[in-house]
NUNUGU-755299 format. One record per residue: residue number from 1; residue in three letters; x, y, z of N, C-alpha, C, O, CB in turn. Coordinates in steps of 0.2 Angstrom, whole numbers. Glycine has a CB too. Example, Ala and Ser with C-alpha at 12.3 -4.5 7.8 and 13.67 -1.06 7.14 Angstrom:
2
PT  seq  type    n_X    n_Y    n_Z   ca_X   ca_Y   ca_Z    c_X    c_Y    c_Z    o_X    o_Y    o_Z   cb_X   cb_Y   cb_Z
PT    1   ALA     66    -28     39     62    -22     39     66    -16     39     71    -17     42     57    -22     45
PT    2   SER     64    -11     35     68     -5     36     64      0     39     67      6     40     70     -3     29
//
This chain:
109
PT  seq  type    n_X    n_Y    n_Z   ca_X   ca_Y   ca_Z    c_X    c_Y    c_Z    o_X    o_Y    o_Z   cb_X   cb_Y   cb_Z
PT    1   UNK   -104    462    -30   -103    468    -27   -103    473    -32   -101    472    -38    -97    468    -23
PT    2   UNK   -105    479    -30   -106    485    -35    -96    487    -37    -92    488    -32   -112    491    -30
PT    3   UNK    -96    488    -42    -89    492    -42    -87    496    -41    -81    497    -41    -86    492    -45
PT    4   UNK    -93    502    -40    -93    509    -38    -91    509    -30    -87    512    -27   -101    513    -40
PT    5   UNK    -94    505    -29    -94    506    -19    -86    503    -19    -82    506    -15   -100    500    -13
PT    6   UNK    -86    498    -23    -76    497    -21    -73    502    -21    -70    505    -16    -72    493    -25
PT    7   UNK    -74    504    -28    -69    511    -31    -70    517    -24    -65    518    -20    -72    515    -42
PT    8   UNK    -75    519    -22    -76    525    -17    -73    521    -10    -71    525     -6    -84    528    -17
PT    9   UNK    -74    516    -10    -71    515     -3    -65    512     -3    -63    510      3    -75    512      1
PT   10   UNK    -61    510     -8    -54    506     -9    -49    508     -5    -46    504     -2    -51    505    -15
PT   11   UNK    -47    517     -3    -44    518      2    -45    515     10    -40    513     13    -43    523      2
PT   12   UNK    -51    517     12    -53    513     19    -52    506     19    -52    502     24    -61    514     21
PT   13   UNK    -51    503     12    -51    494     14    -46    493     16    -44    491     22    -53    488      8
PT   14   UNK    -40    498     10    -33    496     10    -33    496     18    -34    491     22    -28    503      5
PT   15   UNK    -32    505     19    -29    505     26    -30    500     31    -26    497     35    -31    512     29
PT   16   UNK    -38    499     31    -39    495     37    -37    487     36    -39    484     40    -46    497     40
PT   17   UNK    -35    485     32    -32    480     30    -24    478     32    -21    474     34    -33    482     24
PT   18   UNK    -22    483     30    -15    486     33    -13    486     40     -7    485     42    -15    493     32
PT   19   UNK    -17    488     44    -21    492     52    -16    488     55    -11    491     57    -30    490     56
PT   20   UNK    -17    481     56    -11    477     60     -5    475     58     -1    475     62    -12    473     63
PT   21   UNK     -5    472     51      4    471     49      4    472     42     -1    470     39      7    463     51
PT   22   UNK      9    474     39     11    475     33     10    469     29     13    464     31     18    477     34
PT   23   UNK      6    469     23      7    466     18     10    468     12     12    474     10      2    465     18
PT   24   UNK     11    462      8     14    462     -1      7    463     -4      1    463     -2     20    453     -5
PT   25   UNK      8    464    -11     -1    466    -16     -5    458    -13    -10    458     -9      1    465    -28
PT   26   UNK     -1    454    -16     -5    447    -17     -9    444    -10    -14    440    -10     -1    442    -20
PT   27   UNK     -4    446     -5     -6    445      2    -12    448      2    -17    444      3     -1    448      7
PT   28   UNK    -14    455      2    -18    461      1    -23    457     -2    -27    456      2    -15    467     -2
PT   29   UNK    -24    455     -9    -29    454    -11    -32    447     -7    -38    448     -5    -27    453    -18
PT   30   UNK    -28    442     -4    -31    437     -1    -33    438      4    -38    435      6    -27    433      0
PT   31   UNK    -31    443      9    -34    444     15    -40    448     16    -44    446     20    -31    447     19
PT   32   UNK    -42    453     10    -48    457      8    -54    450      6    -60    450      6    -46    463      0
PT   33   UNK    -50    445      4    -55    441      2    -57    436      6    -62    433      5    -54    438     -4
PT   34   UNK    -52    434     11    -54    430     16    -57    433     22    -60    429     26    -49    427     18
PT   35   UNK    -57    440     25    -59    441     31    -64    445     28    -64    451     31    -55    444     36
PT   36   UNK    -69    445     23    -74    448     19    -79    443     17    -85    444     14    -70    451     13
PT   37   UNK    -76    435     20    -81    428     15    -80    432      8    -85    433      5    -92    429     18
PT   38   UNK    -75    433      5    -75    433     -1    -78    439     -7    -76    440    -13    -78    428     -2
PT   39   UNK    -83    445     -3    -86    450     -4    -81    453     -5    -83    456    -10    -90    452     -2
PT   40   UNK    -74    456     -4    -70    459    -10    -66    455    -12    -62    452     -9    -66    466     -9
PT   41   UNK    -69    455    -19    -63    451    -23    -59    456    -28    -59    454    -34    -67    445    -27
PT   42   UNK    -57    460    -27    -53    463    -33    -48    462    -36    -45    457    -34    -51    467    -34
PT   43   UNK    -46    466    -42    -39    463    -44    -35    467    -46    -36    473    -46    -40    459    -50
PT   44   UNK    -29    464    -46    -22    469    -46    -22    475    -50    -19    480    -48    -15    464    -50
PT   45   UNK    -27    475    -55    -26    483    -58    -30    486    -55    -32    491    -59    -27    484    -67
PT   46   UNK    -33    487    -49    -35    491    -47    -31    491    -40    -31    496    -37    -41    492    -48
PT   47   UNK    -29    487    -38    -24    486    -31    -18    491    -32    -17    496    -28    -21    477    -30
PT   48   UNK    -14    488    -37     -6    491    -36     -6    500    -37     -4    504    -33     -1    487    -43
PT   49   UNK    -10    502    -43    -11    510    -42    -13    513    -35    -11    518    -33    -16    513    -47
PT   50   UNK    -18    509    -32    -21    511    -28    -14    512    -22    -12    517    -20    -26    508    -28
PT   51   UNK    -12    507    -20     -4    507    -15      0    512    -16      2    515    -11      0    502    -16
PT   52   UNK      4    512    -25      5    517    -25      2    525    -25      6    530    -26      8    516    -28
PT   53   UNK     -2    525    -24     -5    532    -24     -4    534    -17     -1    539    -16    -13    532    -26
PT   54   UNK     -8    529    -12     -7    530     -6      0    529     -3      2    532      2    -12    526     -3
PT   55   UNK      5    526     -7     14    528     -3     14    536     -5     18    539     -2     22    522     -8
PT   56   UNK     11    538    -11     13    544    -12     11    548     -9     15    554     -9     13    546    -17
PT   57   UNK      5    548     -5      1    553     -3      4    552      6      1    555     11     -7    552     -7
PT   58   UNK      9    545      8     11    547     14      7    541     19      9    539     24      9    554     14
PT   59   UNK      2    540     15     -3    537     22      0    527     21     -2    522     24    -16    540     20
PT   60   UNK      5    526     14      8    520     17     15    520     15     18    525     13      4    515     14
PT   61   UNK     19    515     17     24    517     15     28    509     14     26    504     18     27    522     21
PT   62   UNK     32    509      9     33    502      7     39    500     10     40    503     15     34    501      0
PT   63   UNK     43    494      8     49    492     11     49    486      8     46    482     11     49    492     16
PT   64   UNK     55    483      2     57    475      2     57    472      7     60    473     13     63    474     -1
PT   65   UNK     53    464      6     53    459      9     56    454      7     61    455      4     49    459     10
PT   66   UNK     54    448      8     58    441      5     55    442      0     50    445     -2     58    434      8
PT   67   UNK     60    437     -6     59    436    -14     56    431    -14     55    427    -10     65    434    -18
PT   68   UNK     51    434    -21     45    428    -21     48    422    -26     54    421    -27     37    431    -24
PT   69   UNK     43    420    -29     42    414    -31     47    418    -39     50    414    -43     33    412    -30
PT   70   UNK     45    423    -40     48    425    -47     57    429    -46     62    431    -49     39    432    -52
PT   71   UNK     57    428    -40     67    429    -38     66    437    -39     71    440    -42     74    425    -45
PT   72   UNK     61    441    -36     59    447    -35     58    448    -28     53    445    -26     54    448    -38
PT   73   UNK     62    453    -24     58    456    -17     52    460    -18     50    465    -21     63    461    -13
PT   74   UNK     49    454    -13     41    458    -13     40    464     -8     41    465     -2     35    453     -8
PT   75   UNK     38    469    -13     35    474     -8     30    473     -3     24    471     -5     32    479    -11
PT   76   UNK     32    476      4     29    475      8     24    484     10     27    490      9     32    471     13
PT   77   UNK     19    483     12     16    490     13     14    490     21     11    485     23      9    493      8
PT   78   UNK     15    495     24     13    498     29     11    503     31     14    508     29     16    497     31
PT   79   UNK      5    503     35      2    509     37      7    515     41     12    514     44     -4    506     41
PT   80   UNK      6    519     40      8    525     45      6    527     47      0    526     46     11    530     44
PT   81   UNK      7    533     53      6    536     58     -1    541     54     -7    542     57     14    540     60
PT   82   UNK      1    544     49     -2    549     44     -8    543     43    -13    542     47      4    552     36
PT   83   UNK     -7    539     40    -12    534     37    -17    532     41    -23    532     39     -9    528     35
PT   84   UNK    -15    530     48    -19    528     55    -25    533     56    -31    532     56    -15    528     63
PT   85   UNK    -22    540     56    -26    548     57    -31    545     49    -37    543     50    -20    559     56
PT   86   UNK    -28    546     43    -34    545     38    -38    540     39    -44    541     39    -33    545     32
PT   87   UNK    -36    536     40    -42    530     42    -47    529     48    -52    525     50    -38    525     42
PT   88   UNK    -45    534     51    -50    533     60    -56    539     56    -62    540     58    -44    538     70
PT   89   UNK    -54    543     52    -56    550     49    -60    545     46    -66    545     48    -51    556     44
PT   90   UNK    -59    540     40    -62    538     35    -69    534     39    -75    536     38    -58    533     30
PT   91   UNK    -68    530     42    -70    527     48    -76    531     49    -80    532     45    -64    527     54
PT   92   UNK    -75    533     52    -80    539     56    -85    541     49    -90    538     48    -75    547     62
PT   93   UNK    -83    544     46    -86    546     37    -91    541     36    -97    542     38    -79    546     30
PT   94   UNK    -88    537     34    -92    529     33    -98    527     37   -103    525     35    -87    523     36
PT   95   UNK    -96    528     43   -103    525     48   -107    531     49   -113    529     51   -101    523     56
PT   96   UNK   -105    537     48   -110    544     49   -115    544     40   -121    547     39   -103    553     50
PT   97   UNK   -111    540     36   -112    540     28   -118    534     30   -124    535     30   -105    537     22
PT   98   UNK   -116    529     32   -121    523     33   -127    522     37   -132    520     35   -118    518     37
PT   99   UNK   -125    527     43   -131    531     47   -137    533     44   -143    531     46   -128    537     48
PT  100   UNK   -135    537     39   -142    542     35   -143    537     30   -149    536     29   -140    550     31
PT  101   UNK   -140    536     28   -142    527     22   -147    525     26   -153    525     24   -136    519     19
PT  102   UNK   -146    522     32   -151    519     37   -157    523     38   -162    520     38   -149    518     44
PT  103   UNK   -157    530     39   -161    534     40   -167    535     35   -172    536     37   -159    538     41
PT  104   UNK   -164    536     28   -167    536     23   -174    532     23   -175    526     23   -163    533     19
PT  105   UNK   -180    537     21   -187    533     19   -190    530     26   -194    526     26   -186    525     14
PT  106   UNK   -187    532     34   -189    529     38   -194    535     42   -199    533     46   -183    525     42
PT  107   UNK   -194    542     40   -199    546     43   -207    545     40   -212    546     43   -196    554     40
PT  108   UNK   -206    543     35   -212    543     32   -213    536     36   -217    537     41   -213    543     22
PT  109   UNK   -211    531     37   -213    524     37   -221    522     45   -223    516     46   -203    521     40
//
């Protein structure tokens, strides 16, 4: 996969990732990789800035969970109220973006 298209769309994965229950990072990474067949695979240094960016900006919001394996409460993240509105936004963006990608080269055709 291209890493540009990750990096420009990593908020829409996050959120919608999020959409139905709160995950910890590593959770996050496994589910992007399992309900994707494996096409996002990314890794933590671009995951955890990215979370906190979006706790700071509102649209997620964290909360300790059970201690992991290293005797650490895992942060869990969850979408918000705020977060749901940017993501139906991104959403829509995405497929009106995808749209004209489809469009592209098909007048002449």
């Amino acid at each position: 996969m291209n890493p540009d298209l990750l990096r420009g769309n990593l908020d829409l994965i996050l959120l919608s990732l999020l959409e139905q229950t709160p995950l910890y990072g590593f959770a996050i990474l496994q589910a992007a990789r399992d309900q994707t067949g494996g096409y996002f695979e990314f890794k933590e240094g671009s995951l955890y800035p990215a979370l906190h960016r979006l706790e700071a900006e509102g649209l997620l919001s964290g909360q300790p969970g059970e201690v992991g394996r290293n005797g650490k409460p895992r942060k869990y993240y969850a979408i918000t109220d705020q977060g749901r509105q940017i993501l139906q936004h991104k959403r829509q963006e995405f497929a009106e973006f995808t749209r004209a990608v489809a469009q592209l080269g098909k007048a002449g055709a």
